[in-house]
C-alpha positions as a Markdown table, in Angstrom:
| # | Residue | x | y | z |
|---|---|---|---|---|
| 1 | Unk | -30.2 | 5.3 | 6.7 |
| 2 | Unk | -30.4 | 3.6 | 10.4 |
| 3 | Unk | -27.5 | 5.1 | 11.9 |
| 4 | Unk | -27.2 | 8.6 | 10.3 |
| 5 | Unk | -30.2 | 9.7 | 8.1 |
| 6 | Unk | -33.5 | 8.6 | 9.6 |
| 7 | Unk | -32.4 | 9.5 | 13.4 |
| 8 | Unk | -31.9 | 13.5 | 12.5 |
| 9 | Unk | -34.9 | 13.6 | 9.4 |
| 10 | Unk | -36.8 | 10.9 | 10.0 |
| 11 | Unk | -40.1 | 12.4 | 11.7 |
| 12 | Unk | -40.0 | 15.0 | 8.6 |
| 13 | Unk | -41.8 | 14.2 | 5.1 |
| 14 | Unk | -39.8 | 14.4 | 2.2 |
| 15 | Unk | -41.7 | 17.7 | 1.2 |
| 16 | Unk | -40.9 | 18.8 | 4.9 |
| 17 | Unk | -37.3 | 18.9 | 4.9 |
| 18 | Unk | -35.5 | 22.5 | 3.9 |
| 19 | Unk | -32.0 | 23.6 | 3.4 |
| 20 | Unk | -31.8 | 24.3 | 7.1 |
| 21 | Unk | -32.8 | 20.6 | 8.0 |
| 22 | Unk | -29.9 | 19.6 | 5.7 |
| 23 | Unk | -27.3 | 21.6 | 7.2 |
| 24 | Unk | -28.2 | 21.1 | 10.6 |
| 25 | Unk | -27.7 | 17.0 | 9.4 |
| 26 | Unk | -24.1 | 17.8 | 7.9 |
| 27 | Unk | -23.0 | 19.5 | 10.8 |
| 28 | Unk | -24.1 | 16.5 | 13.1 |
| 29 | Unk | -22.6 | 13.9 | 10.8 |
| 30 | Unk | -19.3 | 16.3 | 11.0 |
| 31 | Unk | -18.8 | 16.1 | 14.5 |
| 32 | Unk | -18.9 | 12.1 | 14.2 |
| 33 | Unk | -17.1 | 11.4 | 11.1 |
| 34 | Unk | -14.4 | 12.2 | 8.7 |
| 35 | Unk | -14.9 | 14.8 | 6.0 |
| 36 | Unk | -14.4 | 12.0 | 3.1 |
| 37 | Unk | -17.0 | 10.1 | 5.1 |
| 38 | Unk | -19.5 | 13.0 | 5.6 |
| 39 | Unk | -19.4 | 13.3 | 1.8 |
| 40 | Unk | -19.9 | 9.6 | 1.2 |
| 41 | Unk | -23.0 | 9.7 | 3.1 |
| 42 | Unk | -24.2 | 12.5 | 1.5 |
| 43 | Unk | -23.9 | 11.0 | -1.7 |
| 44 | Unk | -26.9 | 8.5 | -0.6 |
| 45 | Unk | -29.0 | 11.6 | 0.6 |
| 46 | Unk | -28.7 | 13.9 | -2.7 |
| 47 | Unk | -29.7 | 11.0 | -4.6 |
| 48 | Unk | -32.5 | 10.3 | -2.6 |
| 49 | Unk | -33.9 | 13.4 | -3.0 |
| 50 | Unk | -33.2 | 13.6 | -6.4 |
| 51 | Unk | -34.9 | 10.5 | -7.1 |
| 52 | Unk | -38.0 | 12.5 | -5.4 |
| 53 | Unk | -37.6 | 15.4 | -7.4 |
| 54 | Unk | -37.4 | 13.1 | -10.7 |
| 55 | Unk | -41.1 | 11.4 | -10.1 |
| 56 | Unk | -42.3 | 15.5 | -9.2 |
| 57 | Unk | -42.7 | 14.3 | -5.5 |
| 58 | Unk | -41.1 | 17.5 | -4.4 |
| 59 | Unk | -40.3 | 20.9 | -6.5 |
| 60 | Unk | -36.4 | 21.0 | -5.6 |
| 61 | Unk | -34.4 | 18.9 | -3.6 |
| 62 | Unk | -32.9 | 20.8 | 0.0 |
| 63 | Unk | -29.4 | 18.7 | -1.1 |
| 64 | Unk | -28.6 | 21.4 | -3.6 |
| 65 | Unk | -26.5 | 24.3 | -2.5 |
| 66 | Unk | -25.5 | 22.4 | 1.0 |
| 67 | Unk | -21.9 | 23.1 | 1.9 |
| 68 | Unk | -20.1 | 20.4 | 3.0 |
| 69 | Unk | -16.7 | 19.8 | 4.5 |
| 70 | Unk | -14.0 | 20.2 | 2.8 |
| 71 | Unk | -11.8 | 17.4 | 2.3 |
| 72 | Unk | -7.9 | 17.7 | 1.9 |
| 73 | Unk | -5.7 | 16.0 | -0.5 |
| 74 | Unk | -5.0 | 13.0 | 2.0 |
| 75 | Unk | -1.5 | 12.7 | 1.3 |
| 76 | Unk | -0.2 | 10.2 | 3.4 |
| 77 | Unk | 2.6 | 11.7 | 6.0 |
| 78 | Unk | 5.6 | 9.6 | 6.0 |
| 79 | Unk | 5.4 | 8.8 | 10.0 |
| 80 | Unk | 2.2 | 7.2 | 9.8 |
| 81 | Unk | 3.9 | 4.6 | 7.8 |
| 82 | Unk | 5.2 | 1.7 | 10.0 |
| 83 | Unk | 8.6 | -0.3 | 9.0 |
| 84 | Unk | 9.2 | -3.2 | 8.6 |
| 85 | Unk | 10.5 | -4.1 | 12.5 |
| 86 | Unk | 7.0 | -2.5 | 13.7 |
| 87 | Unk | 4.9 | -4.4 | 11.5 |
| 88 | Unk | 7.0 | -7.9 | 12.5 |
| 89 | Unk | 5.8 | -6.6 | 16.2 |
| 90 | Unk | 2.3 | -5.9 | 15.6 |
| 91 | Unk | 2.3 | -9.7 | 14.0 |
| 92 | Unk | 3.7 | -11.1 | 17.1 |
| 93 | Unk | 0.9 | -9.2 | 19.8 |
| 94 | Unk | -1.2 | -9.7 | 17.7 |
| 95 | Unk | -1.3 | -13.5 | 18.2 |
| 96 | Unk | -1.1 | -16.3 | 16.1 |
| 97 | Unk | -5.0 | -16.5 | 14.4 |
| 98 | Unk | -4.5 | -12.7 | 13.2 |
| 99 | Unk | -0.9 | -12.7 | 12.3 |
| 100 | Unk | -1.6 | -13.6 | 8.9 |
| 101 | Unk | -4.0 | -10.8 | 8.5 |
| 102 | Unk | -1.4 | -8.3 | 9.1 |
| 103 | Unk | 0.7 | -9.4 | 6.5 |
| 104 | Unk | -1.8 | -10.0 | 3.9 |
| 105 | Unk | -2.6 | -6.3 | 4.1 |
| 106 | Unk | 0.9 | -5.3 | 4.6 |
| 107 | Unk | 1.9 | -7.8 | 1.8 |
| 108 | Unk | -0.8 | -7.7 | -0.5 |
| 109 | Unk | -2.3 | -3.8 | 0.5 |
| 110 | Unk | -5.7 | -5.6 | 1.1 |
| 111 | Unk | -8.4 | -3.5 | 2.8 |
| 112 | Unk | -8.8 | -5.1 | 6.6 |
| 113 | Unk | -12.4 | -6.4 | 5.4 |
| 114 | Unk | -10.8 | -7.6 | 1.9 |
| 115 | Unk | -8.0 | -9.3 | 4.4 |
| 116 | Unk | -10.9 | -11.1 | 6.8 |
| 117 | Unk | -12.6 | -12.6 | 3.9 |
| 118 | Unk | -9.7 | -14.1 | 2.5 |
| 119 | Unk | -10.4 | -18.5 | 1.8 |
| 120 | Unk | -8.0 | -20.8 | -0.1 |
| 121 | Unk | -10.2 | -20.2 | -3.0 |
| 122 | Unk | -8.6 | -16.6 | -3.4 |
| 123 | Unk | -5.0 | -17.9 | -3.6 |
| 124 | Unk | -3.5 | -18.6 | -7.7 |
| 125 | Unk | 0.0 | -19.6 | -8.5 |
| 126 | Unk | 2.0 | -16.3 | -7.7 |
| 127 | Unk | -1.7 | -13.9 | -7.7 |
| 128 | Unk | -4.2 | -13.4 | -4.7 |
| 129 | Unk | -7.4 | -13.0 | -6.8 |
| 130 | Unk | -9.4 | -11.0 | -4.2 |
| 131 | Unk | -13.3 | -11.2 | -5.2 |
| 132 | Unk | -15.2 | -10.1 | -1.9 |
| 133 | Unk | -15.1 | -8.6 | 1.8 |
| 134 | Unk | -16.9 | -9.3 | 4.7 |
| 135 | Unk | -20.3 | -6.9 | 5.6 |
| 136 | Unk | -20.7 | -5.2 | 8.4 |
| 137 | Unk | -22.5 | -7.3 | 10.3 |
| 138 | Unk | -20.8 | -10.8 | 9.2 |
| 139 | Unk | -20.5 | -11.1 | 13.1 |
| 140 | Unk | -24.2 | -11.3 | 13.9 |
| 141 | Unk | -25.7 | -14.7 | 13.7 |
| 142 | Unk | -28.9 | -13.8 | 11.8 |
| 143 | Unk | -26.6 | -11.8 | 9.1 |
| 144 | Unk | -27.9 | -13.1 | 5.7 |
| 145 | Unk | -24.9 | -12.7 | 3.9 |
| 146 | Unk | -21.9 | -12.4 | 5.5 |
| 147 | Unk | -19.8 | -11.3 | 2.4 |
| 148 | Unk | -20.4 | -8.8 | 0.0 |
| 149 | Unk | -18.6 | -7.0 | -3.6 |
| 150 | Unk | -15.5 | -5.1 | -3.3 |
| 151 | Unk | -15.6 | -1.5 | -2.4 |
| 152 | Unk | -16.5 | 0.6 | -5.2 |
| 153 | Unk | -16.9 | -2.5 | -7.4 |
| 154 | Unk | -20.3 | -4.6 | -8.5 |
| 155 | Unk | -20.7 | -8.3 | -7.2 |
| 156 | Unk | -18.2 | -10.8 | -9.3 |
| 157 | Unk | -15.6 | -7.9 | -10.0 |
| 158 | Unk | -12.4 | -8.8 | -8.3 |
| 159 | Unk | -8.7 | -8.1 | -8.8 |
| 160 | Unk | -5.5 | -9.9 | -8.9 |
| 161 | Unk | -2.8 | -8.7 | -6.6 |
| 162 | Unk | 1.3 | -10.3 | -6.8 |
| 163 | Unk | 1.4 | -13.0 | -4.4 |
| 164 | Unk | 5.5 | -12.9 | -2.8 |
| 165 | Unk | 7.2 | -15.9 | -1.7 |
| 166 | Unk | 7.1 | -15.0 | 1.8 |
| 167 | Unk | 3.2 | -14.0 | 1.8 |
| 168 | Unk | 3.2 | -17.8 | 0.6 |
| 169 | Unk | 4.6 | -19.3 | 3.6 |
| 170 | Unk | 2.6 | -17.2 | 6.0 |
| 171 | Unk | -0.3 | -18.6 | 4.3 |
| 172 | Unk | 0.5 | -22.1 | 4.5 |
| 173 | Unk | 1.8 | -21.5 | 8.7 |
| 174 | Unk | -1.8 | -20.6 | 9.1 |
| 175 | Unk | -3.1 | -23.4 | 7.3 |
| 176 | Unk | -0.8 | -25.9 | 8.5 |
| 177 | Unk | -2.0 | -24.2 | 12.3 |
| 178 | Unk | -5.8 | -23.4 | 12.1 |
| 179 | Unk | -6.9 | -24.9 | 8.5 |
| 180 | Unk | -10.2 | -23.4 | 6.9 |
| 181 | Unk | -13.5 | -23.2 | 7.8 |
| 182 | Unk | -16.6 | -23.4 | 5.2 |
| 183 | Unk | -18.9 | -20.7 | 5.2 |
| 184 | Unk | -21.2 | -21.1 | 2.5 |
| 185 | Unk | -19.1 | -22.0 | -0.4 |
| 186 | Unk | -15.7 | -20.6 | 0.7 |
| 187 | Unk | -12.9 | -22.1 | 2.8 |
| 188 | Unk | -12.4 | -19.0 | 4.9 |
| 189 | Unk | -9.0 | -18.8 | 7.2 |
| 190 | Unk | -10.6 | -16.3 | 9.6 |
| 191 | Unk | -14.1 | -17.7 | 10.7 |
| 192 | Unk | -15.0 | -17.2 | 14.3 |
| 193 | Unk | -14.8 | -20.1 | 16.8 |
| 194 | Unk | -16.8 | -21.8 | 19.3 |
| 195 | Unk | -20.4 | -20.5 | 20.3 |
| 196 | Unk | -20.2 | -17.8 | 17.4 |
| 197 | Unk | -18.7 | -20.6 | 14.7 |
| 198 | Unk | -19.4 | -19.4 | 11.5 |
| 199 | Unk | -19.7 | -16.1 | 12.0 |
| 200 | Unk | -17.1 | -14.3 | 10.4 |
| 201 | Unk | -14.8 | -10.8 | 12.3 |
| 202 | Unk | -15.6 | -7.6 | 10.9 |
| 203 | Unk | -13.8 | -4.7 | 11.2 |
| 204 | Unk | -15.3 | -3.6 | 13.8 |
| 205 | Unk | -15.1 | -6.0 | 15.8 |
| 206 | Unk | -11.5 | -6.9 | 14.6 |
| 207 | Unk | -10.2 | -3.3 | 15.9 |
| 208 | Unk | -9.8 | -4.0 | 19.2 |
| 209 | Unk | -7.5 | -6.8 | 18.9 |
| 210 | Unk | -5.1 | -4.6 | 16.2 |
| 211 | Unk | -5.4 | -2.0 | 18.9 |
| 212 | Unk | -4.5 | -4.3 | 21.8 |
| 213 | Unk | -1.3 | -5.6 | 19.6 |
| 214 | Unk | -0.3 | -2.0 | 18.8 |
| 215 | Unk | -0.2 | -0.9 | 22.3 |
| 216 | Unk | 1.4 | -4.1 | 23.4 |
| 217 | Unk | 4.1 | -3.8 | 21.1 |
| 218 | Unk | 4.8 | 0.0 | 22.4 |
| 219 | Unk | 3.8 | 1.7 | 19.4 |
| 220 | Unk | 2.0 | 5.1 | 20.7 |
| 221 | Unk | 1.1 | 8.2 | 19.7 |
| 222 | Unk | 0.3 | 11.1 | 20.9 |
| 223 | Unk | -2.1 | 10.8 | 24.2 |
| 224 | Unk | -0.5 | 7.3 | 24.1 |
| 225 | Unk | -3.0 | 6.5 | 22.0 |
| 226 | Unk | -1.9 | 3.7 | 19.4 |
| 227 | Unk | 0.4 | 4.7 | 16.8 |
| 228 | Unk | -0.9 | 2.8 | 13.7 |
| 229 | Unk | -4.7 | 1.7 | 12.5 |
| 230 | Unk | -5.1 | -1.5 | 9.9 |
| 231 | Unk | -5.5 | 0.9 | 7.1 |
| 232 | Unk | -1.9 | 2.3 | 8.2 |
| 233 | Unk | -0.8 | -1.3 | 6.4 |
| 234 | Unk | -1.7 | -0.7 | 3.1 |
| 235 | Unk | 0.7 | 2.7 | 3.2 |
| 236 | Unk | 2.9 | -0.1 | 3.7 |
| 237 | Unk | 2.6 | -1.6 | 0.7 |
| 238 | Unk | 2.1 | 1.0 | -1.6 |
| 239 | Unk | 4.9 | 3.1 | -0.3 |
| 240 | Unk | 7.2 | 0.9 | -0.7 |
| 241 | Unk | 6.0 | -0.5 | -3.9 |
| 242 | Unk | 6.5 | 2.8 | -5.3 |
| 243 | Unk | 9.8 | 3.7 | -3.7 |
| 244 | Unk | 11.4 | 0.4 | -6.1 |
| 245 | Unk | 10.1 | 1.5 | -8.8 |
| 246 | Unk | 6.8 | 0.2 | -9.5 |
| 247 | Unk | 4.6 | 2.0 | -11.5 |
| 248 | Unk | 2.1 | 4.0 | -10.0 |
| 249 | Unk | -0.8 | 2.9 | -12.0 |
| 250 | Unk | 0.1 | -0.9 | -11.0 |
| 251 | Unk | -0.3 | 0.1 | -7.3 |
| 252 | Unk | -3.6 | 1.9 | -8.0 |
| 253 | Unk | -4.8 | -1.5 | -9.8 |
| 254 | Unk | -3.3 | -3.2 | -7.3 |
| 255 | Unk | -5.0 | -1.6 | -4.0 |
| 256 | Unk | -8.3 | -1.1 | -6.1 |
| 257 | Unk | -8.7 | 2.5 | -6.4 |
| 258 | Unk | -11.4 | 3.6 | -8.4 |
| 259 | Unk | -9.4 | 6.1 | -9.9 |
| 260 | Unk | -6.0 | 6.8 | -10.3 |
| 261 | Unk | -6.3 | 10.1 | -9.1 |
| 262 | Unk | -6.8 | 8.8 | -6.3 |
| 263 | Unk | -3.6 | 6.7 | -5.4 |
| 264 | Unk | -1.6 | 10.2 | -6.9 |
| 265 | Unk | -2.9 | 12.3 | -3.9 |
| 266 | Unk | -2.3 | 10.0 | -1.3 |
| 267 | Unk | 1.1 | 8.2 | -2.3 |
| 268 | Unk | 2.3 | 10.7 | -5.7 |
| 269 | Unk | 4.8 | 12.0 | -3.4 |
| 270 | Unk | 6.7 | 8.6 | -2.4 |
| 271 | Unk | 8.0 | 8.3 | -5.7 |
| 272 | Unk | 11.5 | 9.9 | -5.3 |
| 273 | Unk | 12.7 | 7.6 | -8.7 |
| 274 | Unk | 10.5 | 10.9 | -10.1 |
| 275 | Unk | 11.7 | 13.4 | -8.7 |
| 276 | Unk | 15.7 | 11.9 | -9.3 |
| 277 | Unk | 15.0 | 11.9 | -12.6 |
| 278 | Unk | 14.2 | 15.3 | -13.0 |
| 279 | Unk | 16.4 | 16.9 | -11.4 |
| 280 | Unk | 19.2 | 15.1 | -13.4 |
| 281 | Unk | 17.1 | 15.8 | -16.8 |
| 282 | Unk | 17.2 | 19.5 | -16.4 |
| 283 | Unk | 20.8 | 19.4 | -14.8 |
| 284 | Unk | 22.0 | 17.8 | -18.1 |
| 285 | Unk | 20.2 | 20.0 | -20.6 |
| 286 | Unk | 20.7 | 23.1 | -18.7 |
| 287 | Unk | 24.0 | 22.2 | -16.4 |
| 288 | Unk | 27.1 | 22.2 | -18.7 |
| 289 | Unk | 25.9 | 25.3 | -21.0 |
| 290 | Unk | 25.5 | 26.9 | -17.5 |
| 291 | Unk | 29.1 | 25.9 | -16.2 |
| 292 | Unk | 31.1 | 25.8 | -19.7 |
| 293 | Unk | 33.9 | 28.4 | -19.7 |
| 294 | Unk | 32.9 | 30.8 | -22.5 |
| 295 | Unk | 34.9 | 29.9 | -26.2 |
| 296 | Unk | 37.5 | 27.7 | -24.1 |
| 297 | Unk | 36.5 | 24.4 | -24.0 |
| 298 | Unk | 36.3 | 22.0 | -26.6 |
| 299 | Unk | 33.2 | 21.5 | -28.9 |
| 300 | Unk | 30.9 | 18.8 | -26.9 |
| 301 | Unk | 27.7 | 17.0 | -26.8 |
| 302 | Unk | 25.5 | 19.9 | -24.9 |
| 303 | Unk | 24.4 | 17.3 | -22.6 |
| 304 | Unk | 27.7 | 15.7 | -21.8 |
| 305 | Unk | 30.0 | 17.0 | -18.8 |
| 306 | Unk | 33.7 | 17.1 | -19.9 |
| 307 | Unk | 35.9 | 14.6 | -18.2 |
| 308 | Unk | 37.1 | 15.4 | -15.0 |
| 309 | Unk | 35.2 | 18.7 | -14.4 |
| 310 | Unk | 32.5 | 19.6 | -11.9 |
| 311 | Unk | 29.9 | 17.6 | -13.8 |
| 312 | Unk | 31.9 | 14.7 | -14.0 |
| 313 | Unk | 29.5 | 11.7 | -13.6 |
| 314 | Unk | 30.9 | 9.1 | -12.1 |
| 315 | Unk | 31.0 | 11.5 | -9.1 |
| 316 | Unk | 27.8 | 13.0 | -9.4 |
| 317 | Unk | 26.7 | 16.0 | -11.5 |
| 318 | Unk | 26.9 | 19.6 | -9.9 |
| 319 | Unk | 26.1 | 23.0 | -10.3 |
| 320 | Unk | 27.4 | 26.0 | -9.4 |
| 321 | Unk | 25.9 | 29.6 | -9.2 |
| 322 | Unk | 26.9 | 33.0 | -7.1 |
| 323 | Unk | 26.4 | 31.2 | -3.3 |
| 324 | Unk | 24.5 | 28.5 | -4.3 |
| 325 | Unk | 25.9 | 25.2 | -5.1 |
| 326 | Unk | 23.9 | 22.4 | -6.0 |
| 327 | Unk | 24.8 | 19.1 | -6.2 |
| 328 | Unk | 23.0 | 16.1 | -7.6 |
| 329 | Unk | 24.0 | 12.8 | -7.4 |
| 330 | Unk | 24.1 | 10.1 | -9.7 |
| 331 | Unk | 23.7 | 7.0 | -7.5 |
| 332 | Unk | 20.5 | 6.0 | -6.8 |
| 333 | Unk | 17.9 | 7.8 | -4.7 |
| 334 | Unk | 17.7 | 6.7 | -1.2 |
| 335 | Unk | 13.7 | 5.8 | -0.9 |
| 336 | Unk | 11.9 | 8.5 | 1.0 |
| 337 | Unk | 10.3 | 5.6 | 3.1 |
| 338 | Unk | 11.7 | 3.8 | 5.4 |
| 339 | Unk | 10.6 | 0.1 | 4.0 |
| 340 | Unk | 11.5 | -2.9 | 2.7 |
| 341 | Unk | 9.1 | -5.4 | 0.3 |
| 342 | Unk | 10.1 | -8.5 | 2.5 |
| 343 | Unk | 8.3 | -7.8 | 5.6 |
| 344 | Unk | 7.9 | -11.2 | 6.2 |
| 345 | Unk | 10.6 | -13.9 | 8.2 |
């Protein structure tokens, strides 16, 4: 409402703003945020003035009909995944106060406001129970409540999230290093220091010092801008959760995606396990009938290759026909990421 809605509409009355008003708002939230975003805030605007509508305040709302950006499918591209080597830099730039942060979101997936908030209380034998995050404006003094309910999710909801051994350690380093500070009734490992104590980072205001580490550790992009965000982190985690094998609805649970929709357009094609397995189903229900010589061989299984041929197994299975030959393997996939789960030292 302060920083989008009531600087474009706010001099209008409800019954005062038209279709035209709307559009003209879209466009100028366009040009500052992501499409996703755009949508998000729009979200708080339709129901506004449907809410007016509802109590007969106003005949129709201007919402309806309003085109908004499109948004794409968000698939996550490959290179905007860091390894493991880059994200053991971005730890060591980052300095020691933050390196834990890094981990718990490349460790855990947490969100970079899930990973500020973290206190002792959220650590269980072998689960981080992550319950809150901290608000926007955790980092202003007069803030009256510096954490708040997890995305998408009502105050108390939480979710547990596999704790590994080497997350462990980290976790204790810091401790063992810094110790907690209480805010409120939380041992928090993150609070600010000094003339701020108490207050907690945001992300916001924790940007700057992941973008500092990034372009100290001489990961750019293009413009020589830095290569990876926080958010870049959780890719981390989810890709290579997914690329050993862990099912895809875990990772959803596990990153807190409201659906699992959601987790399928962004990571659904890092599962190469998948697409393995297909391609050896259909090469074993339709690959020998394809290849077997016609009346000479011997009676078989349809779906077993005979010994020593061209589908021979323990060499992979293959496929030939006219130019083309294909050949699938039997070994395991290599991952289509290029990750490892122990990040940590």
């Amino acid at each position: 409402m302060r920083l989008h809605l009531l600087p474009q509409l706010g001099r209008k009355t409800l019954a005062g703003v038209e279709r035209a008003d709307i559009d003209r708002f879209v466009a100028a939230l366009s040009t500052r945020l992501s499409a996703s975003t755009v949508h998000d805030r729009m979200t708080l605007v339709r129901s506004l003035f449907q809410t007016a509508v509802d109590e007969r305040r106003i005949p129709r709302s201007p919402v309806d009909g309003a085109k908004l950006p499109r948004v794409g499918t968000g698939a996550v591209d490959e290179d905007a995944i860091p390894t493991r080597e880059e994200i053991d830099l971005i730890a060591r730039h980052i300095g020691s106060y933050y390196r834990l942060s890094v981990y718990l979101q490349a460790g855990a997936g947490l969100r970079v406001s899930e990973a500020l908030a973290f206190a002792t209380q959220c650590r269980r034998a072998g689960v981080l129970r992550v319950r809150e995050q901290v608000s926007r404006t955790a980092h202003r003094a007069d803030c009256p409540d510096r954490f708040g309910p997890l995305k998408h999710r009502t105050p108390g909801a939480y979710r547990d999230v596999p704790l590994p051994a080497f997350l462990e350690r980290e976790i204790d380093a810091h401790l063992r290093r810094w110790g907690a500070t209480p805010v409120g009734d939380r041992d928090v490992l993150f609070a600010r220091r000094g003339a701020v104590a108490g207050t907690m980072p945001t992300a916001t205001t924790y940007g700057p010092d992941f973008r500092r580490a990034v372009r100290a550790a001489g990961l750019l992009g293009r413009g020589r801008a830095p290569k990876y965000t926080p958010h870049t982190l959780r890719h981390f985690f989810a890709s290579t959760a997914l690329a050993h094998g862990v099912p895809l609805h875990e990772v959803s649970r596990w990153l807190g995606h409201t659906s699992i929709k959601t987790t399928v357009d962004i990571y659904g094609h890092l599962v190469p396990a998948a697409w393995d397995r297909c391609r050896q189903a259909l090469q074993q229900a339709l690959g020998p009938a394809l290849a077997a010589a016609p009346a000479a061989a011997p009676a078989a299984h349809r779906t077993a290759p005979a010994a020593g041929s061209g589908l021979d197994t323990a060499d992979g299975l293959s496929a030939v026909s006219g130019r083309t030959r294909l050949r699938i393997s039997s070994r395991p996939a290599e991952p289509l990421v290029r990750s490892s789960m122990r990040v940590g030292r």
